[in-house]
Steps between C-alpha positions, in 0.01 A plus 500: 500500500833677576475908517725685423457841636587798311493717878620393817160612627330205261554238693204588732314424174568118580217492791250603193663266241452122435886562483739230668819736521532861487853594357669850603836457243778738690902512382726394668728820720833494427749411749291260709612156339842626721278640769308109562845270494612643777189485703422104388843390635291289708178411459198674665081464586342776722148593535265747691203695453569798295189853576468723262600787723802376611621311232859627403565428893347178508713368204801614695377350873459138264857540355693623742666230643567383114689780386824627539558852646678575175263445290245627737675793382475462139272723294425145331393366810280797600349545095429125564312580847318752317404304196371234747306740704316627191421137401354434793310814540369430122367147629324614816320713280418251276393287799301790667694428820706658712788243517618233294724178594838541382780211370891523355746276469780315280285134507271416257337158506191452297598252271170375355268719316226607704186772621590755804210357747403897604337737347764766379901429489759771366816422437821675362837327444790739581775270390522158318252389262091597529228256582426220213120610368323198282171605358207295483550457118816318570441321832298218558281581762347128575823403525595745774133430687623150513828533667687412184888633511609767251529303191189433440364841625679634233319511205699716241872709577457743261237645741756549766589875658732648773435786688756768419740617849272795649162381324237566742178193474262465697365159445113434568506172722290154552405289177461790270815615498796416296702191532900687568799354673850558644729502179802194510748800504389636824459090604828423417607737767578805278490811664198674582249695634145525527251706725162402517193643643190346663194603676563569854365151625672319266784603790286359784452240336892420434530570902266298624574199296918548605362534872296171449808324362736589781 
């Protein structure tokens, strides 16, 4: 249930697939471990709606109060806008859309192992450790329908994965999907970072429940 995609371009095959991840592996660059611990000095969460035409100058309207002007000035910083961009230029496609809800930040809080509730999520982890993935053959998945905490969710380790540091997924959402979480390392408060990509009212939706709570 986890595809692994020979070409970026495969992971459109997901919306034909009984598929519950599509996997886009991707090395590492060079140089950006360096490049991310000066930027999560302190901790971060932005979000906007990212279109497909303007995304490069989206990304940078969402992060500009974030970033330094010295490393706004780092090719890092601007390969990093531009790897961004793509992504989300790649998932508004996939969507057949012309703009896409947009995440980042340092905190990562999903502790128990749980199902996206929307229909497509992508996410790519820049920096710290990559989302915990526990396949159906290893979960318990009455055990998760009834609430139960991790323990007894899990089924079987040895069916345990981590997303690599650049891996693209897009995850396929609601109760067919796969059962993932945030991994301790990135719990614990170890550095990272992680963008993630919705459909545009999955934004909306974030707004108007904030509005309702203040």
């Amino acid at each position: 249930m986890i595809y692994n995609c020979k070409k970026i371009d495969n992971l459109n095959d997901l919306k034909f697939s009984k598929d519950q991840v599509a996997i886009y592996n991707r090395n590492s660059p060079k140089g950006f471990d360096t490049f991310f611990e000066n930027l999560y000095v302190s901790p971060f969460s932005v979000r906007g709606i990212v279109n497909k035409n303007t995304a490069k100058k989206d990304i940078e309207e969402i992060l500009s109060s974030q970033i330094s002007e010295i490393l706004k000035k780092s090719e890092f910083y601007k390969n990093w806008i531009l790897d961004m961009s793509k992504i989300c230029k790649l998932f508004c496609n996939f969507k057949d859309d012309k703009s896409i809800s947009f995440w980042l930040g340092t905190q990562r809080g999903c502790k128990r192992y749980h199902v996206d509730m929307v229909p497509y999520r992508l996410l790519v982890t820049y920096a710290g450790q990559g989302t915990e993935l526990l396949p159906n053959e290893g979960a318990n998945r009455n055990a998760f329908i009834d609430g139960k905490p991790n323990k007894e969710i899990l089924k079987n380790k040895s069916y345990l994965s981590n997303l690599n540091k650049w891996d693209i997924a897009i995850f396929r959402g609601g109760q067919k999907g796969i059962l993932h979480r945030t991994p301790e390392s990135a719990l614990k408060g170890n550095s990272s970072i992680l963008m993630r990509l919705d459909d545009k009212s999955f934004y909306k939706d974030i707004n108007r429940i904030s509005n309702l709570k203040n």
